[in-house]
C-alpha positions in Angstrom: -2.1 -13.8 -62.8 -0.3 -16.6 -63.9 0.8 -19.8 -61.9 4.2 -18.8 -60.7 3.0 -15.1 -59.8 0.5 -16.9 -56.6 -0.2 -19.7 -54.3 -3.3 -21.1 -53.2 -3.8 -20.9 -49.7 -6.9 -22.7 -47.5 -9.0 -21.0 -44.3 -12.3 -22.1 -43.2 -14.1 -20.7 -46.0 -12.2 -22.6 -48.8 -9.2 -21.8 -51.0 -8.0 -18.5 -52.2 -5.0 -17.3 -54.4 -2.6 -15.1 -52.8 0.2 -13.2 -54.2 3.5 -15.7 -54.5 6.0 -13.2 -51.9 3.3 -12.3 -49.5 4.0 -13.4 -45.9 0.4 -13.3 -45.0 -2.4 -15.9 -45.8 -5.8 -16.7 -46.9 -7.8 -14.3 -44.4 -5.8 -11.4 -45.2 -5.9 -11.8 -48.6 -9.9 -12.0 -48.1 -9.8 -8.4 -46.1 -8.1 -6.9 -48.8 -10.2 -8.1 -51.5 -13.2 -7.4 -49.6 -12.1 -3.5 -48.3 -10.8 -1.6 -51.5 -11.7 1.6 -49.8 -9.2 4.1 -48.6 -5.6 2.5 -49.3 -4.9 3.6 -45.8 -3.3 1.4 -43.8 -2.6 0.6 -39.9 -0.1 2.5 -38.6 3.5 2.0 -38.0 2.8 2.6 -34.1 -0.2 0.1 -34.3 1.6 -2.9 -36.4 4.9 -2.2 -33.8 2.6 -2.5 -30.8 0.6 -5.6 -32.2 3.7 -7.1 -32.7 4.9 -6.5 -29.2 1.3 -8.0 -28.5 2.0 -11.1 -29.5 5.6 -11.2 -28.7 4.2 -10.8 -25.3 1.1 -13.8 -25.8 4.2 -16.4 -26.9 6.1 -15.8 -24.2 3.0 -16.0 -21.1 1.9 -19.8 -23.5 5.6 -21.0 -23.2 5.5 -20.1 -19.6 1.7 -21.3 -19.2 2.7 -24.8 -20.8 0.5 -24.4 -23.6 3.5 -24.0 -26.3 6.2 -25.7 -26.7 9.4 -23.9 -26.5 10.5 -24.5 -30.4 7.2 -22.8 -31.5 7.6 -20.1 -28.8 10.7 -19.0 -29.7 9.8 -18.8 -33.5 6.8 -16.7 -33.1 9.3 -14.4 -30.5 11.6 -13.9 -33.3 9.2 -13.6 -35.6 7.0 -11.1 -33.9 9.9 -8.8 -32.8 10.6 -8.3 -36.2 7.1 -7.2 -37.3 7.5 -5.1 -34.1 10.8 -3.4 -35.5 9.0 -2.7 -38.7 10.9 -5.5 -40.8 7.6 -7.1 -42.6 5.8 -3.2 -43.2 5.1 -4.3 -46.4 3.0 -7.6 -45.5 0.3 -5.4 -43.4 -1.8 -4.4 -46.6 -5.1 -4.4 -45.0 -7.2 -1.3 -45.0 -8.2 0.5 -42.1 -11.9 0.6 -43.0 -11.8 -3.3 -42.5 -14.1 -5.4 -39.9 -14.9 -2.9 -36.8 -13.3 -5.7 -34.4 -9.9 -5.6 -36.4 -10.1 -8.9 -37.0 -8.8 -8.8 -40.4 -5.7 -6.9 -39.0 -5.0 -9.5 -35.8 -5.1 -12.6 -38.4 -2.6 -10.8 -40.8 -0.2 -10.6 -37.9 -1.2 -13.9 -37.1 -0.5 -14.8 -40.2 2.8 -13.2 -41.3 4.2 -14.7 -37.8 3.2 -18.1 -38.0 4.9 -18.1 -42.1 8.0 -16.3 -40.3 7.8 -18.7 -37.4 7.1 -21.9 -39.2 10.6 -21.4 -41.1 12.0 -20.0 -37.8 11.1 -23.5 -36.1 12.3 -25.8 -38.2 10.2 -25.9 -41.5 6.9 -27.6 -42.5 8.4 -30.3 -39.8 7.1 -28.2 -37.0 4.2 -26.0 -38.7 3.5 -22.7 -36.6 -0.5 -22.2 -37.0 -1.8 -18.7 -37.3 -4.4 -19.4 -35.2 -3.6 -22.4 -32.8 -0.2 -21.0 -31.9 0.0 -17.5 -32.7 -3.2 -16.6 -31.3 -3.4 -19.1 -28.8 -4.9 -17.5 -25.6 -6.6 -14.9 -27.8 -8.9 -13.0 -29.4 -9.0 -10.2 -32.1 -11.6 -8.5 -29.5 -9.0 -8.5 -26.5 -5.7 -8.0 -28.9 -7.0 -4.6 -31.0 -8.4 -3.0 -27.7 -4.8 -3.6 -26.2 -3.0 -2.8 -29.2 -4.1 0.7 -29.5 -3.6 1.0 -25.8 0.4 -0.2 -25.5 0.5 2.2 -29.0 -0.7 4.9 -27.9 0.6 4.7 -24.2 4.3 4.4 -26.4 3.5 7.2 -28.7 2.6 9.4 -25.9 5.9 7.7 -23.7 8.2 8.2 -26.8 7.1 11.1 -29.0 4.7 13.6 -27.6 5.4 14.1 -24.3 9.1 14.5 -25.2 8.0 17.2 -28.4 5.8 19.1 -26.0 9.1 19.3 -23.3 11.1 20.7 -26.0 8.3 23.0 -26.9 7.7 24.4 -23.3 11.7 24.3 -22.4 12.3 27.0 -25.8 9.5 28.9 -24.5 11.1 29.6 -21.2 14.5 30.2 -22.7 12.9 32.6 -25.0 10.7 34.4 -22.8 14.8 34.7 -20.4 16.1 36.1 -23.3 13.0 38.6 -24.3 10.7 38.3 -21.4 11.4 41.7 -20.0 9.9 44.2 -23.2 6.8 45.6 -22.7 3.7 45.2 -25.1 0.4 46.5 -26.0 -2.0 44.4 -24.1 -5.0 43.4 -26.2 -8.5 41.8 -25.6 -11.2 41.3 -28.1 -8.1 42.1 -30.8 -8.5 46.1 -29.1 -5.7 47.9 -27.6 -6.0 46.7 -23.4 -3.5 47.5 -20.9 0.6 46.6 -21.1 1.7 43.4 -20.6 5.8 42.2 -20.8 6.4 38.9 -23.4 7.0 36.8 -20.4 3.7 37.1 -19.5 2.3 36.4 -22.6 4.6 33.7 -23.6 3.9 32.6 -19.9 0.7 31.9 -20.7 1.5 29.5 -23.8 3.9 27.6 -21.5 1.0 27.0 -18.6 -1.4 25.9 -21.3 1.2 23.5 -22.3 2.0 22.3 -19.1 -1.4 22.0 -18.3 -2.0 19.8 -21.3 0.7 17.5 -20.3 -1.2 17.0 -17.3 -4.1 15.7 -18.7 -2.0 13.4 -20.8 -0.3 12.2 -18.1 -3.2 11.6 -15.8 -4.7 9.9 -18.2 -1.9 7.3 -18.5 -3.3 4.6 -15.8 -6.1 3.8 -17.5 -4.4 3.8 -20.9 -2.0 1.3 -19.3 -4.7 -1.2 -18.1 -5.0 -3.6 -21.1 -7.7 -5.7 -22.4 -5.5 -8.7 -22.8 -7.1 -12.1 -21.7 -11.0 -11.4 -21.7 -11.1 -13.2 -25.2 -13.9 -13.2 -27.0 -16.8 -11.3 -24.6 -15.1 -10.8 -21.4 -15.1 -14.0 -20.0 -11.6 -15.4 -20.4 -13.1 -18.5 -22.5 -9.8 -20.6 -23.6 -7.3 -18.9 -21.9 -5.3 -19.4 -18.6 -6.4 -17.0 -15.4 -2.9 -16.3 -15.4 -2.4 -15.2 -19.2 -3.4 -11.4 -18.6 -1.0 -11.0 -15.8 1.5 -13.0 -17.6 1.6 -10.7 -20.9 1.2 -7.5 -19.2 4.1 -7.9 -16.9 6.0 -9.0 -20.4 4.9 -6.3 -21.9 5.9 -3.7 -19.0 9.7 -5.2 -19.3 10.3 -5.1 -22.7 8.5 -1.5 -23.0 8.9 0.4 -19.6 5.8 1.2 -19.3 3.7 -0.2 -16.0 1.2 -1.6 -18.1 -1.3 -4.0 -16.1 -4.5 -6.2 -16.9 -7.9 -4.1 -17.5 -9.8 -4.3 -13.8 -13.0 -4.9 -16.1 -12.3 -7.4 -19.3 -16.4 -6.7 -20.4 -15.4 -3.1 -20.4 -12.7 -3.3 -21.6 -13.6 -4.8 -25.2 -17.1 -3.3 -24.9 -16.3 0.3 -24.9 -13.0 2.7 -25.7 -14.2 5.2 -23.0 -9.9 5.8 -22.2 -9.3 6.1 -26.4 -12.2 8.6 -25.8 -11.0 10.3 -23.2 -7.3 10.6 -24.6 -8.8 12.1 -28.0 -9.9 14.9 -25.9 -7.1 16.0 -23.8 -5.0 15.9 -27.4 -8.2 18.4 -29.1 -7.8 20.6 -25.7 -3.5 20.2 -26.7 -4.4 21.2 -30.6 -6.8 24.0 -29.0 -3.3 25.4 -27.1 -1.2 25.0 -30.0 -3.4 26.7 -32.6 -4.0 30.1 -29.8 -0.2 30.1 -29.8 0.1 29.9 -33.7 -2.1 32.5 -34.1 -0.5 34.9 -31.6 2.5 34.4 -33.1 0.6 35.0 -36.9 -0.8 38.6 -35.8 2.5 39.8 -33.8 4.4 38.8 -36.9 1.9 40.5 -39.1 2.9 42.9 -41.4 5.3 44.4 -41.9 4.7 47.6 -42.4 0.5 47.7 -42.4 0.1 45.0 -39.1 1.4 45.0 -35.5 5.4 43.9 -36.7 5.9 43.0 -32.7 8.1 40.4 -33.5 9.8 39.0 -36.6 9.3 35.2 -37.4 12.7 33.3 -39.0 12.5 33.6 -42.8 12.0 29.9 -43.9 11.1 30.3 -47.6 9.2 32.7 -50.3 6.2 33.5 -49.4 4.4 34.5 -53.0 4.5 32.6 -56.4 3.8 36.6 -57.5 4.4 38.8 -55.1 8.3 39.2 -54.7 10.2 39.3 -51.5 6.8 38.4 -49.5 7.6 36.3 -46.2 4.6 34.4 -44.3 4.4 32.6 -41.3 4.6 29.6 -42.9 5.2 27.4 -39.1 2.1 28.6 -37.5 0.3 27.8 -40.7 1.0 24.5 -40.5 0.3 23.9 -37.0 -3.0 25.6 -37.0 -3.8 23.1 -40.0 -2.5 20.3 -37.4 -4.7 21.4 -34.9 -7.6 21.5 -37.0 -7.0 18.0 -38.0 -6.8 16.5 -34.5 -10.2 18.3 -33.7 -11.5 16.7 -36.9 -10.2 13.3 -35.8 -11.8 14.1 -32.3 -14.8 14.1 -33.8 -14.4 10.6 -34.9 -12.8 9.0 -32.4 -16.0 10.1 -30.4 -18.6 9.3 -32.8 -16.6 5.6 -33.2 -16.3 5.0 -29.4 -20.4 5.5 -29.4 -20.1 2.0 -31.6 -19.7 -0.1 -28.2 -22.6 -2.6 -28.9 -23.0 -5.1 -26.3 -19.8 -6.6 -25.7 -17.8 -5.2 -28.6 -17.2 -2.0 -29.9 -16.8 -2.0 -33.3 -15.1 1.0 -34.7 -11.2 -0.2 -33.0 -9.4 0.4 -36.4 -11.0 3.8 -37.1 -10.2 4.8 -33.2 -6.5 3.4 -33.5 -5.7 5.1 -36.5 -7.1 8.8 -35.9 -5.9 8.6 -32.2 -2.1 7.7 -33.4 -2.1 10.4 -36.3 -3.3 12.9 -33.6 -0.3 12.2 -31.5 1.7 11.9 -34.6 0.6 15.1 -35.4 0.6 17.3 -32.2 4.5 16.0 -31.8 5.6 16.9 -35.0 3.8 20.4 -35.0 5.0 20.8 -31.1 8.4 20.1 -32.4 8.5 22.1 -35.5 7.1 25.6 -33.8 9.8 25.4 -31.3 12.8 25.2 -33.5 11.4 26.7 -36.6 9.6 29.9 -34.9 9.9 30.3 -30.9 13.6 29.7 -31.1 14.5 32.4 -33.8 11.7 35.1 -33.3 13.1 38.5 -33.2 11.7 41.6 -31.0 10.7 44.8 -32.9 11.5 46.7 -30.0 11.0 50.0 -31.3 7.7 48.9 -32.7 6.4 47.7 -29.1 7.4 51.0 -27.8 6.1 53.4 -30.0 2.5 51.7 -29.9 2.5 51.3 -26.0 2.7 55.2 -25.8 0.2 56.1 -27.7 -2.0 53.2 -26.0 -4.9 54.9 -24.6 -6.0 52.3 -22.3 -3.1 53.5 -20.5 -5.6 55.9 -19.0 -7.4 53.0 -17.0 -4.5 53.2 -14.1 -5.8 57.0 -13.4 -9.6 55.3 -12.3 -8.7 55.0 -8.9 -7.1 58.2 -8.6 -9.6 60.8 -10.9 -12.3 58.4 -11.6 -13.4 56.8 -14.5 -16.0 59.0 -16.1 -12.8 61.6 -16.2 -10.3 58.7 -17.3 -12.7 58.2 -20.2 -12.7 61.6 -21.3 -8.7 61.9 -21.1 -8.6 58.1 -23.6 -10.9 60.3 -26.1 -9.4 63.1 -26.6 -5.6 61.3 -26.6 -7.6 58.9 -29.1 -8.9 61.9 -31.3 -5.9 63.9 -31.5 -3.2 61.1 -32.0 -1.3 62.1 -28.7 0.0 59.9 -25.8 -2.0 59.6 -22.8 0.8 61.3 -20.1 0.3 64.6 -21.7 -3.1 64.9 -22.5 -3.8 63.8 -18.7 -1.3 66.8 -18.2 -3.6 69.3 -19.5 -6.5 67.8 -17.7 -5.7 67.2 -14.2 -3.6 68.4 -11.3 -1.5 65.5 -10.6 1.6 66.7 -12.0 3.6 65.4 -14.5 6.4 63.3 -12.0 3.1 61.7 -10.3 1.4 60.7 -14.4 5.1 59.3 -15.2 4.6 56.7 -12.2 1.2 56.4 -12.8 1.6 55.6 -16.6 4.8 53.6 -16.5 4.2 50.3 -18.4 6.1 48.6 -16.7 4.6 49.3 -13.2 1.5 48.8 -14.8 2.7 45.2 -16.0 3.4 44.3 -12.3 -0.7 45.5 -11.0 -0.2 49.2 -11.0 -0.8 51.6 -7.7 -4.0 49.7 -6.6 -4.3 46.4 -8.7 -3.1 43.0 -8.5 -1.7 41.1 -11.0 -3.9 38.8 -13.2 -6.9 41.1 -12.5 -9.8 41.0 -15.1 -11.4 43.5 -17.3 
């Protein structure tokens, strides 16, 4: 490294040499010296939402008094453009970094003040990472409410919107096809008909039942840790910061974002990261049942069931010519497996609340913002790449619901079941449809075994059953 390739820049540990075009300073130089490990980085969604952060801090000091509007101002414009992903570049510290995310705040801290200083005026009016940028704060109050207001936006801005699309093609789908009549199945065995309404039904309650959760979790993902400092206490900030910055915050977001009822618990434990982690593993639970339905109805197609026909996206073989896979449902199973994986972490991290601090935030922020990633991409992607162009094999459904023995099971009521067994046997053994081997061996005639049998009177309960009745 030669003279005109760095600078030397000073903390309170000494001098270090930085490279000469970084924004940032001597701290985060230190953190990426010190953490060569992954070369992962924050997110985009974290470094926007920090910036927001302290957007939000400059602009409660200006109105507390405690910066003067020059400086203010700077570090605004300054931290709206790391916010808009200007200065992406300049956040090089790795996620496996010091558990508070202290490296992370001070490179903010630090790119902003640089930004702000030349925003202000020039080494006339220095902007100080520290005395100005995080004035009013600490890196254990601004991580814990940085992955809040990132993932309260991701969820806002990405994957509730991805799963509306995803449940809205189901229900056009299931309008267009929802009236053919299927082969039941439980335990992968042939069970009694169903139409594809109801089983495409069932995807879009799962869904909307996942967006539930999400959504009642939002009030505690929009209380914010913002103005307990260090430990919980508020040392060296105004009463009136928290408020201040949150109701900044809520205006320049949408969001009703408010200060955390508890500051100790707030920075001590990630009990609402926690929480979120799991309703997005019960989401990636949904989507990968739904893959894999669509994978076995799509299987074949000549030696699987062939119900429906996914859209042809690309080759499916390197050797095998004119093979076709589900390649969609693939990938999103693979998603889902993921966000169970980074479940598992976000868990195991939010068990790191020692005392006042946890110390696991980056971990936590970065596998809870891929997960949403993740889930919104793979919500999108099935719905326009599969749900939306599936065809029907109508013929196919047909010709296996009549020779579907457990067609037999409406007779119980009527013959019993010891005789309904016997019927399902011998229909099984000799390869013929249940209506006329019941026929043979009963009285009821064949016009009363067509009303009986009809799958799609069976779809709606049968004689004697109700809808949505078990095994």
């Amino acid at each position: 490294m030669t003279d005109t390739d760095y600078r030397v820049e000073r903390d309170s540990m000494g001098e270090t040499r930085v490279p000469a075009q970084a924004l940032w300073g001597a701290q985060t130089q230190r953190a990426v010296q010190n953490f060569p490990i992954s070369g992962l980085v924050m997110p985009r969604g974290f470094v926007r939402a920090l910036g927001l952060v302290k957007w939000a801090a400059a602009g409660a000091n200006l109105e507390l008094g405690d910066i003067d509007k020059v400086r203010a101002f700077a570090i605004q414009r300054a931290a709206l453009e790391v916010a808009e992903g200007r200065h992406d570049a300049h956040f090089p510290v790795d996620v496996f970094q010091t558990g508070s995310g202290t490296s992370t705040n001070m490179n903010a801290n630090e790119v902003i003040a640089r930004l702000a200083t030349q925003y202000a005026g020039g080494p006339a009016v220095p902007v100080h990472a520290n005395d100005h940028v995080n004035r009013g704060q600490s890196s254990n109050d601004v991580i814990p409410t940085t992955i809040h207001l990132s993932a309260a936006l991701a969820l806002s801005q990405t994957l509730l919107p991805a799963l509306k699309e995803l449940i809205d093609t189901i229900a056009r789908k299931s309008a267009d096809v929802g009236e053919q009549v299927k082969t039941g199945r439980t335990h992968l065995m042939d069970a009694m008909p169903v139409t594809l309404g109801q089983e495409m039904g069932a995807w879009r309650t799962q869904l909307e039942d996942a967006v539930a959760r999400l959504q009642g979790c939002r009030p505690r993902l929009h209380a914010l840790a913002q103005g307990g400092t260090a430990v919980g206490t508020g040392i060296n900030v105004d009463p009136r910061f928290a408020e201040k910055v949150a109701t900044l915050l809520s205006r320049q977001t949408g969001l009703d974002l408010r200060p955390a009822r508890d500051f100790f618990a707030a920075l001590a434990a990630q009990d609402t990261a926690v929480e979120l982690s799991g309703h997005l593993r019960t989401l990636a639970v949904a989507l990968m049942k739904i893959a894999n339905d669509l994978r076995w109805m799509n299987s074949g197609p000549l030696a699987g069931l062939a119900e429906v026909t996914l859209p042809a996206l690309q080759p499916g073989s390197s050797i095998m010519p004119g093979k076709v896979n589900p390649v969609v449902p693939e990938a999103v199973a693979m998603v889902a497996a993921q966000v169970m994986g980074n479940d598992v972490t976000v868990g195991i991290a939010g068990q790191s609340g020692n005392f006042q601090l946890n110390v696991m935030l980056p971990v936590i922020a970065y596998n809870l913002l891929q997960s949403i990633e993740l889930l919104a991409g793979a919500a999108r992607t099935l719905a326009r790449s599969s749900i939306a162009g599936f065809g029907v094999n109508g013929r196919q459904l047909s010709l296996a619901l009549s020779r579907n023995p457990m067609l037999v099971t409406a007779l119980n009521p009527v013959i019993g079941y010891d005789k309904a067994a016997a019927i399902a046997k011998k229909a099984y053994a000799e390869g013929r449809p249940i209506i006329e081997v019941a026929d043979e061996m009963t009285d009821l005639g064949l016009e009363r075994l067509q009303k009986l049998l009809d799958p799609v009177h069976l779809t709606r309960g049968g004689e004697h059953g109700k809808p949505g009745a078990g095994e």
